[in-house]
C-alpha positions in Angstrom: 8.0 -21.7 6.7 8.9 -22.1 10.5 10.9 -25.1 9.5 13.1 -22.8 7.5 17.0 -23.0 8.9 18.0 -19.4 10.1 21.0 -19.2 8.6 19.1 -18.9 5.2 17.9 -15.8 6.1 21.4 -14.1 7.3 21.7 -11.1 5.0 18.2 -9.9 6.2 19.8 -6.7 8.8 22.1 -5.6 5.8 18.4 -5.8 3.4 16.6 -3.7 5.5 19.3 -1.5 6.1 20.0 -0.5 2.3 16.3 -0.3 2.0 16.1 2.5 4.4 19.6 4.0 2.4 17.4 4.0 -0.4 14.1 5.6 0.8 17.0 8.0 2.2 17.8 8.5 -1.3 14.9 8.9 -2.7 13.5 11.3 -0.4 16.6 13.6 -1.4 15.7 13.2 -5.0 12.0 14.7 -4.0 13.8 17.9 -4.4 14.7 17.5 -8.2 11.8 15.5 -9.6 11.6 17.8 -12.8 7.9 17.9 -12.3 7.7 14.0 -11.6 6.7 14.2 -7.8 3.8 12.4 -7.9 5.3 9.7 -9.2 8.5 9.7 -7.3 6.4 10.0 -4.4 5.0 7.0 -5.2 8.3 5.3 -5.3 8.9 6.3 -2.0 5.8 4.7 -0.4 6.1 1.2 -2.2 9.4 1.2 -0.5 8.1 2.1 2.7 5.2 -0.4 2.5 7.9 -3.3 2.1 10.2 -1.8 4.6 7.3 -1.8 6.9 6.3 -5.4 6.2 10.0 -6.7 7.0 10.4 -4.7 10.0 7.1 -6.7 11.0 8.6 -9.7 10.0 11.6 -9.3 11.7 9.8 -8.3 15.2 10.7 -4.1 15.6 8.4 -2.9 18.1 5.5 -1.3 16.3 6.6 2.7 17.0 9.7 2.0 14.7 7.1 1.0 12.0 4.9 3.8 12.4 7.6 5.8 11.8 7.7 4.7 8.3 3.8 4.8 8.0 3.8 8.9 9.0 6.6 9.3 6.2 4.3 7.5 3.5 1.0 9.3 5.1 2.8 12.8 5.0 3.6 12.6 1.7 0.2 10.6 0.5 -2.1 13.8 -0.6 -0.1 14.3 -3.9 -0.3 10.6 -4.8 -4.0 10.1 -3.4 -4.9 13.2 -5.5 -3.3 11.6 -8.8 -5.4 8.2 -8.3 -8.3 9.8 -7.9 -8.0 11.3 -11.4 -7.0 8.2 -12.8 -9.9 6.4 -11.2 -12.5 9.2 -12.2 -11.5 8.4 -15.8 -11.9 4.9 -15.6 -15.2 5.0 -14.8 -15.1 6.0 -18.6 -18.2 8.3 -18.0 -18.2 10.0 -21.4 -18.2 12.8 -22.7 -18.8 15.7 -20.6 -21.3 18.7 -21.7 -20.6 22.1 -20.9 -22.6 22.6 -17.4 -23.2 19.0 -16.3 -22.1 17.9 -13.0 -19.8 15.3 -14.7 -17.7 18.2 -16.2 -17.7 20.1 -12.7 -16.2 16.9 -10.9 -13.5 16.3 -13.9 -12.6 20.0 -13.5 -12.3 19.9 -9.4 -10.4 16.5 -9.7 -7.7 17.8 -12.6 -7.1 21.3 -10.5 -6.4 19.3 -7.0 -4.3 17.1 -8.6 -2.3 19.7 -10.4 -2.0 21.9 -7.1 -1.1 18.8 -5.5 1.8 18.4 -7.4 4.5 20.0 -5.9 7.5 19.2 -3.7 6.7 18.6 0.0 7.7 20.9 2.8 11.8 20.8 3.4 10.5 19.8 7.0 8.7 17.1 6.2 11.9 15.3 3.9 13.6 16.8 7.0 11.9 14.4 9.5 11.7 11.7 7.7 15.6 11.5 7.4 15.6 12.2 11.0 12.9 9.1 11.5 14.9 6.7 9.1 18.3 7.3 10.8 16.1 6.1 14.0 15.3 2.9 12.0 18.8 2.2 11.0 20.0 3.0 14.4 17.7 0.3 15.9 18.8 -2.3 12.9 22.5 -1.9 13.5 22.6 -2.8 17.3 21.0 -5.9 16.3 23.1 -8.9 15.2 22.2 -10.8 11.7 22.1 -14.0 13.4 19.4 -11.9 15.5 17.7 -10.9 12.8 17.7 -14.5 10.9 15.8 -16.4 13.7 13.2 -13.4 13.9 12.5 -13.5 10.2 11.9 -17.4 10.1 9.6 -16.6 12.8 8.2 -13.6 11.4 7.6 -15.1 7.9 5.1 -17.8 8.9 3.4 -15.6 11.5 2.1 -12.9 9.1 1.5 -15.7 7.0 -0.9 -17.0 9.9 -1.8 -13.6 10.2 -3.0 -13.1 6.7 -5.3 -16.3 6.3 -6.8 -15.4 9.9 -7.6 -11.8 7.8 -9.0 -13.9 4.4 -11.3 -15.8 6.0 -12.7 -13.1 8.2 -13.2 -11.2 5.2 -15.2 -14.2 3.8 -17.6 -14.8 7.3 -18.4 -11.6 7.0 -17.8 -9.7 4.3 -17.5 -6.2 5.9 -15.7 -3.2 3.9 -13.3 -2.9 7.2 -12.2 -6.8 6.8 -11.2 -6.5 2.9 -9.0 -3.5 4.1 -7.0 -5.5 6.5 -6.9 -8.1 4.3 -4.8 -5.7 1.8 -2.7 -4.4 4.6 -2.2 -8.3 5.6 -1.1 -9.1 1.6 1.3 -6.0 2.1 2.6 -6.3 4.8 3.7 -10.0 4.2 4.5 -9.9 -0.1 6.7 -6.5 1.1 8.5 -8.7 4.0 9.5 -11.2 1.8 10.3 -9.0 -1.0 13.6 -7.9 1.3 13.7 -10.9 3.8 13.4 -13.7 0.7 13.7 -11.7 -2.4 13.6 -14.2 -5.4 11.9 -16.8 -3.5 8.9 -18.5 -5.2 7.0 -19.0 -2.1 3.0 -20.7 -2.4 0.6 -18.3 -2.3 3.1 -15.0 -3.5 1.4 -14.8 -7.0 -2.2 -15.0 -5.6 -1.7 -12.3 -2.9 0.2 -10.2 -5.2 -3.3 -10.5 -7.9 -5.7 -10.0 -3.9 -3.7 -7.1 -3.2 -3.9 -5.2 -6.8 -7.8 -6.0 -6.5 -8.2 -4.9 -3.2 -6.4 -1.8 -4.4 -8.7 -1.0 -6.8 -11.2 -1.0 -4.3 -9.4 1.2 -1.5 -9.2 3.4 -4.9 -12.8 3.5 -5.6 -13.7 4.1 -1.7 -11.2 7.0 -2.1 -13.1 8.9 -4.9 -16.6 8.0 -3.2 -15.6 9.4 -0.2 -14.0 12.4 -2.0 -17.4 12.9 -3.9 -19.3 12.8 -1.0 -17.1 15.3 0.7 -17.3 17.6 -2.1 -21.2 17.8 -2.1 -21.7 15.2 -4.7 -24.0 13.3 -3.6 -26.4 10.3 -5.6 -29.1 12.8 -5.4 -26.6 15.8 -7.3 -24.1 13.0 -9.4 -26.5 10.3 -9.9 -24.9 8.3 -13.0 -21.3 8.6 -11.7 -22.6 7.3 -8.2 -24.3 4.3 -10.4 -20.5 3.4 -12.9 -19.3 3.9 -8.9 -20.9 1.2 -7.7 -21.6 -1.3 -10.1 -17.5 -0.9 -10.4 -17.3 -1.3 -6.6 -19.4 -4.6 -6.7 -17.4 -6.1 -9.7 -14.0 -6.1 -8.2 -15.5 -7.0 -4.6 -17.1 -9.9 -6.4 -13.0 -10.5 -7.8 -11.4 -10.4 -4.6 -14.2 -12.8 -3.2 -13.1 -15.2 -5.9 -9.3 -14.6 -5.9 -9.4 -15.3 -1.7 -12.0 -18.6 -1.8 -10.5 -19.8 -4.9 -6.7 -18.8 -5.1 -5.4 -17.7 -2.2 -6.4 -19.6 0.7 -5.9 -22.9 -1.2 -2.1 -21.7 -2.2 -1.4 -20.6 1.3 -2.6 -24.4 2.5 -0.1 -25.9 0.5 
């Protein structure tokens, strides 16, 4: 990818640039979902998650892409609360008696997700104009010839980045290294959706298939620790906590095989 001539990537300040137009747009729009918020909240953060990884790849300072994360983390409690519905019921439990602690946790889930469902504080939409402008601001003083020779750079160093993460994740198979693995996968597939949209680059498919597995596990490790928050422990919730984790080991056990079997081998193409 560092081979790549620069002038192939001109275009990339006037990419990122209509992306942040965009979020800018559909943060307004937060205002008259029509009782879709959730899910054009969730709209919102996919397009912060590839802003993010093309501000990476194009070499912003790391306080201009933290600005993007607080917008996505500020609005992420009505989204979080949806998955974790959606999750619950995947788990495909059963039926629920009247009085069992499966029913309870259905119940507690359904009511946070429903209260969760509304627009976000004006201030909030408020800052995160106020951030973006700072974003576009910072994009405009810099020239698209600029911008061309930092992506070529920045494509092949998250690249390096992300097969450092995959086969740290396989030495030692810790929970922590599987999450920087996903944020790796992101932050590159998300740069090169805006820096080399269309592109069929190796390794794009298989770290588009790590990152939706490794999603389903941040999604499981989101209701556990939800559970356990709530009180419901293995000892009080013992057959969910058992669908939990035999789930949990069946998509680790899938990521294992998509990064020792897939991905790395695409990527050393």
């Amino acid at each position: 990818m560092s081979s790549e001539d620069p002038i192939e990537l001109v275009g990339t300040r006037a990419a990122l640039i209509a992306a942040c137009v965009e979020m800018e747009r559909l943060l307004g729009g937060l205002n008259d979902s029509h009782g879709r918020v959730a899910e054009e909240i969730h709209q919102v953060r996919k397009l912060g998650k590839r802003l993010r990884g093309a501000l990476a790849m194009c070499g912003e300072p790391k306080p201009c892409i933290r600005w993007i994360a607080v917008i996505g983390r500020m609005l992420g409690g009505t989204r979080d609360a949806t998955v974790r519905v959606k999750t619950w019921k995947s788990l495909d439990i059963g039926e629920n008696a009247v009085g069992s602690v499966e029913a309870a946790i259905g119940a507690l889930l359904d009511l946070e997700a429903s209260a969760a469902n509304r627009r976000p504080p004006q201030a909030v939409v408020d800052w995160s104009h106020a951030a973006l402008g700072q974003v576009v601001s910072r994009l405009a003083a810099r020239t698209e010839e600029e911008m061309a020779a930092s992506a070529v750079e920045g494509v092949a160093r998250l690249e390096r980045q992300l097969r450092k993460q995959l086969k740290r994740a396989l030495q030692r198979v810790h929970n922590e290294d599987f999450h920087e693995c996903r944020k790796a996968a992101k932050a590159w597939l998300g740069g090169l959706s805006l820096v080399r949209p269309g592109v069929d680059l190796p390794g794009v498919e298989q770290a588009g298939q790590l990152a939706e597995s490794l999603g389903d596990e941040n999604d499981l490790e989101v209701l556990a620790c939800w559970l356990t928050s709530r009180g419901f422990t293995p000892a009080t919730a013992g057959t969910a906590w058992k669908l939990l984790h035999k789930r949990q080991e069946r998509v680790r056990r899938r990521s294992i095989s998509l990064i020792r079997k897939e991905l790395l081998p695409a990527l050393r193409k």
